[in-house]
Backbone bond lengths (Angstrom), bond angles and torsions (degrees), N, CA, C in turn:
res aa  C-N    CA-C-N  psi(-1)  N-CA   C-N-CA  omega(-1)  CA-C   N-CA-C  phi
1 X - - - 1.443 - - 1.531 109.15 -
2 X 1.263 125.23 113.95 1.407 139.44 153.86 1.714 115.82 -14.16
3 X 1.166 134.84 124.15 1.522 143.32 -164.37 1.696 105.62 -130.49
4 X 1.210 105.96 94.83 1.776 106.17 -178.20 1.840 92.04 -95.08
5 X 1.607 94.78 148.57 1.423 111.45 172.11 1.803 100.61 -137.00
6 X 1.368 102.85 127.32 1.838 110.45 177.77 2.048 94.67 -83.57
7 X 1.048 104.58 138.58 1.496 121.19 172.18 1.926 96.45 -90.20
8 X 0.861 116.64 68.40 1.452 121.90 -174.89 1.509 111.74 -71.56
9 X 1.562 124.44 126.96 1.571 106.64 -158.45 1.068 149.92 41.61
10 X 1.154 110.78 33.95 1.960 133.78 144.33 1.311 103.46 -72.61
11 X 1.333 130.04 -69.97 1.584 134.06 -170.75 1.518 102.33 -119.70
12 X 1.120 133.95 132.70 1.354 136.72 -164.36 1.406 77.17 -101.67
13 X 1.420 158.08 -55.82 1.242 167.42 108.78 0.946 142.17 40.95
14 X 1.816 103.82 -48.61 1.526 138.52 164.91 1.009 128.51 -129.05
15 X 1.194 118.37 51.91 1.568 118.65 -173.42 1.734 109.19 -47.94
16 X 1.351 109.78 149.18 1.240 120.78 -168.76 1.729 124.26 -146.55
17 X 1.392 106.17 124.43 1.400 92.97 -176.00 1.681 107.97 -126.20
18 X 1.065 108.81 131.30 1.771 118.73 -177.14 1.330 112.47 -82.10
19 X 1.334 152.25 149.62 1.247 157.42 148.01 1.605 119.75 -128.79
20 X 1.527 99.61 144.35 1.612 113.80 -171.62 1.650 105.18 -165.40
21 X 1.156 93.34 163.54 1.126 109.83 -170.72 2.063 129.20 -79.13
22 X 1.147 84.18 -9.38 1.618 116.24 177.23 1.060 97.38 -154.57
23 X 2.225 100.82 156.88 1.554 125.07 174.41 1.436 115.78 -61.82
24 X 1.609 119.98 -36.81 1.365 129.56 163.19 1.503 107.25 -51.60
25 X 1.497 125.91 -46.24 1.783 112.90 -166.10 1.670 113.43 -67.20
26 X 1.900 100.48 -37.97 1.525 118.84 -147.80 1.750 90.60 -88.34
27 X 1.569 112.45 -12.77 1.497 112.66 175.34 1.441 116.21 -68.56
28 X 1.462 106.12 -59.25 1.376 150.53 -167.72 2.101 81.59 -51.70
29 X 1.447 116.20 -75.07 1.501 112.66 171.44 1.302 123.87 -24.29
30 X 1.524 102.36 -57.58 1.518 106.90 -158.50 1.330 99.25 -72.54
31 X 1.656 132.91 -40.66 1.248 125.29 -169.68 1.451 112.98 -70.11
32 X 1.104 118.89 -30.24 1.755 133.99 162.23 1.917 109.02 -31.74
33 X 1.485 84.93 -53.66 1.839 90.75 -158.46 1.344 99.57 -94.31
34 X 1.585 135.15 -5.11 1.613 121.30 -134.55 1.932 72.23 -104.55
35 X 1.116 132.81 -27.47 1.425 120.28 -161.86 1.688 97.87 -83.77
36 X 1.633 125.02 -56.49 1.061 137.41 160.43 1.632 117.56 -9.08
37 X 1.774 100.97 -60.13 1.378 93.71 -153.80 2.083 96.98 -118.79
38 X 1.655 91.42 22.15 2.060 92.20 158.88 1.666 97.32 -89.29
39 X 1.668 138.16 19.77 1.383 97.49 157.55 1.886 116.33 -74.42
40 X 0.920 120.13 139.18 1.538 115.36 -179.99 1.991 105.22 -112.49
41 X 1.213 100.96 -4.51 1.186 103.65 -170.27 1.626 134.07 -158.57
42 X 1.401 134.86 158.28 1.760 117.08 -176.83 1.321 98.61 -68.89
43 X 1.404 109.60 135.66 1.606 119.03 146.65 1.468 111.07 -51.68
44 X 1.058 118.04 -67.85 1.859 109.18 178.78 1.198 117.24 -40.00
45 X 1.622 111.21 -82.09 1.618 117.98 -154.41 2.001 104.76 -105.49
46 X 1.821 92.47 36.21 1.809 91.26 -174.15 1.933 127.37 35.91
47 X 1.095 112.91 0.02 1.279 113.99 -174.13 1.952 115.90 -71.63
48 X 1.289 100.51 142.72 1.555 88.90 -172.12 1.600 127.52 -76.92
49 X 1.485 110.72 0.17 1.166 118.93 -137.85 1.789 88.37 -92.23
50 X 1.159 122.54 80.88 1.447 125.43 -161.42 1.802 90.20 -125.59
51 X 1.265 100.65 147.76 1.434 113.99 179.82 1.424 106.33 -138.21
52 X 1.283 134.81 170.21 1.281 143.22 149.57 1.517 127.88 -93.72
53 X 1.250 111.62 140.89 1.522 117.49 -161.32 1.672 104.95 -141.01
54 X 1.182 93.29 147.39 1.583 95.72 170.80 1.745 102.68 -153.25
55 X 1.599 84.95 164.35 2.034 90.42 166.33 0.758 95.46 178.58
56 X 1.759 128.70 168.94 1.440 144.97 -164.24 1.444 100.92 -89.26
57 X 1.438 107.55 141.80 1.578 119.57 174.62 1.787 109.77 -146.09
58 X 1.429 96.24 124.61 1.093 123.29 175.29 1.761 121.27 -87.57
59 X 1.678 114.07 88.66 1.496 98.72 175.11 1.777 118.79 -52.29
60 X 1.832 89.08 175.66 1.960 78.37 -173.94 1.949 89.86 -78.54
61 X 1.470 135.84 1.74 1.315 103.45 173.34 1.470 104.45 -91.28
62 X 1.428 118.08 37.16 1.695 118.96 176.47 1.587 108.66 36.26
63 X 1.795 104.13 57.64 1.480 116.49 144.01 1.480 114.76 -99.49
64 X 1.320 120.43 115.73 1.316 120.07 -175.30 1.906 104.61 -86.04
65 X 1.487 114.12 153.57 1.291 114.58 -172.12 1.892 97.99 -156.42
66 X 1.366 120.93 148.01 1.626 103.24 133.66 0.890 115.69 -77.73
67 X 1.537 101.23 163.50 1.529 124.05 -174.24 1.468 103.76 -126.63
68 X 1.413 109.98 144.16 1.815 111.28 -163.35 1.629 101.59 -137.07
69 X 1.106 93.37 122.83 1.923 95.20 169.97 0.923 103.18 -140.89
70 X 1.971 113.18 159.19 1.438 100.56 142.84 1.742 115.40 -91.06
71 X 1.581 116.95 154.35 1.058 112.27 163.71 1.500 112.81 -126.35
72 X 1.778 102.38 160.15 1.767 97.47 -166.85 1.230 92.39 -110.39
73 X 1.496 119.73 147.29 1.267 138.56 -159.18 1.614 94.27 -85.00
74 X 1.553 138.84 -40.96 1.055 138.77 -172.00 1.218 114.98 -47.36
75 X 1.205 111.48 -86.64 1.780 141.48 174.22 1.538 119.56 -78.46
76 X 1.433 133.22 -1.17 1.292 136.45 -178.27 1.237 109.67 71.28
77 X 1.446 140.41 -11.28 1.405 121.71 -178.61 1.370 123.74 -72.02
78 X 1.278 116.24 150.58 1.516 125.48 173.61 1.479 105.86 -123.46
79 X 1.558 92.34 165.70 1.442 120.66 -174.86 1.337 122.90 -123.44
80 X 1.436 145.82 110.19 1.296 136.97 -153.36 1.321 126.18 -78.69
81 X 1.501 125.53 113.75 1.179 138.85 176.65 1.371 121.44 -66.43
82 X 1.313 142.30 65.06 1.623 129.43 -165.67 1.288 108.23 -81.08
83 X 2.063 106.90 145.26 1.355 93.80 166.83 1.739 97.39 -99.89
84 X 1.295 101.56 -169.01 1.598 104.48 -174.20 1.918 83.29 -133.92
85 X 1.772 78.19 169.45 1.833 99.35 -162.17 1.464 93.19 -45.66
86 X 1.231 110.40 -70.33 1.786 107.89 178.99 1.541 138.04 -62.54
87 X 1.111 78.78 24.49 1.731 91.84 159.00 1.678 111.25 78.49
88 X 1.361 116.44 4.77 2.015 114.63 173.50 1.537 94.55 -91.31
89 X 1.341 100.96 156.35 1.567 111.40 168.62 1.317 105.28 -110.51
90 X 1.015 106.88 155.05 1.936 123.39 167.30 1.448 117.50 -126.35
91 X 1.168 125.35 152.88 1.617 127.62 155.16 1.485 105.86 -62.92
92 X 1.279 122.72 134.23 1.302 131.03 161.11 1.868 110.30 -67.92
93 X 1.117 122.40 69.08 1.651 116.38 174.03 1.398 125.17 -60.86
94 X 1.361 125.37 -10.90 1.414 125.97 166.19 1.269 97.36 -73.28
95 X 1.030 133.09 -21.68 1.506 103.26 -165.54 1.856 108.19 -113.75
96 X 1.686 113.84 166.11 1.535 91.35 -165.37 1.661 97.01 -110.82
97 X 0.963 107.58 167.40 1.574 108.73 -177.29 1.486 115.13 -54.68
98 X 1.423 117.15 146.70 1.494 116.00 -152.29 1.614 85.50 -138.39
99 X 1.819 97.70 120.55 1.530 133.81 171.19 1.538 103.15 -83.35
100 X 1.217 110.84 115.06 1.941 115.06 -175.99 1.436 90.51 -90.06
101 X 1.133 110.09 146.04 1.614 130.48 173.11 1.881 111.71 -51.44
102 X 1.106 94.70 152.71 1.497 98.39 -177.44 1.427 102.57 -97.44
103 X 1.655 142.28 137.88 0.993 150.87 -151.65 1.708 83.00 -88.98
104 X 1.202 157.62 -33.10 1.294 138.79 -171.22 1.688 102.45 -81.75
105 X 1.318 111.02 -27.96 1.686 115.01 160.36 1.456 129.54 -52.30
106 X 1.453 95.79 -54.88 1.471 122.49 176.18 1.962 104.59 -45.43
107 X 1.183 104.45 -31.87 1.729 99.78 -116.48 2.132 76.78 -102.56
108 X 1.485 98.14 -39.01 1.794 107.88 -160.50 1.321 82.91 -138.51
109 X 1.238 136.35 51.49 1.844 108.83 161.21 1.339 122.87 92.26
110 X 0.993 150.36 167.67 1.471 162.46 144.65 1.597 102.42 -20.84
111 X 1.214 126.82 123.18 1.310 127.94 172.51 1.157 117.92 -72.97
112 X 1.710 150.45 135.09 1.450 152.81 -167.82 1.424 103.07 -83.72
């Protein structure tokens, strides 16, 4: 018989519920997602307005992968979502949230 568990207050945002077939599988889930989905907020500009994003990325040795972040709707920064060989994702916590350049920066310099 199928065993659902709600991740209740991890993401006020994303509520989330795991299911498995055993207490060992539906554990094994929840601990997968429960680190993933405690960001509640931007590392940069603290704002909550954070979403999850993904899309396909092709290294230049043409290994194709998704790619998982969160990004904050405020300030544009994201935070790196990795999956691992066996298929769980983690937050990347070594690393700090990364502000992409603004194309009027990019384009002429530092914007005034």
């Amino acid at each position: 018989m199928p065993i659902k568990m709600t991740l209740a207050g991890a993401n006020p945002n994303f509520p989330c519920e795991v299911m498995g077939n055993t207490p060992a599988e539906v554990w094994k889930l929840m601990s997968d997602l429960v680190l993933v989905l405690s960001v509640k907020k931007c590392g940069k500009c603290e704002s909550d307005r954070v979403f999850p994003e993904s899309r396909p990325v092709e290294t230049d040795k043409g290994k194709k992968f998704m790619g998982f972040k969160w990004r904050c709707e405020e300030c544009g920064s994201s935070l790196i979502v990795r999956q691992t060989e066996d298929g769980t994702i983690d937050v990347k916590w070594d690393e700090e949230w990364f502000t992409p350049e603004r194309k009027e920066e990019s384009a002429s310099g530092p914007a005034i």
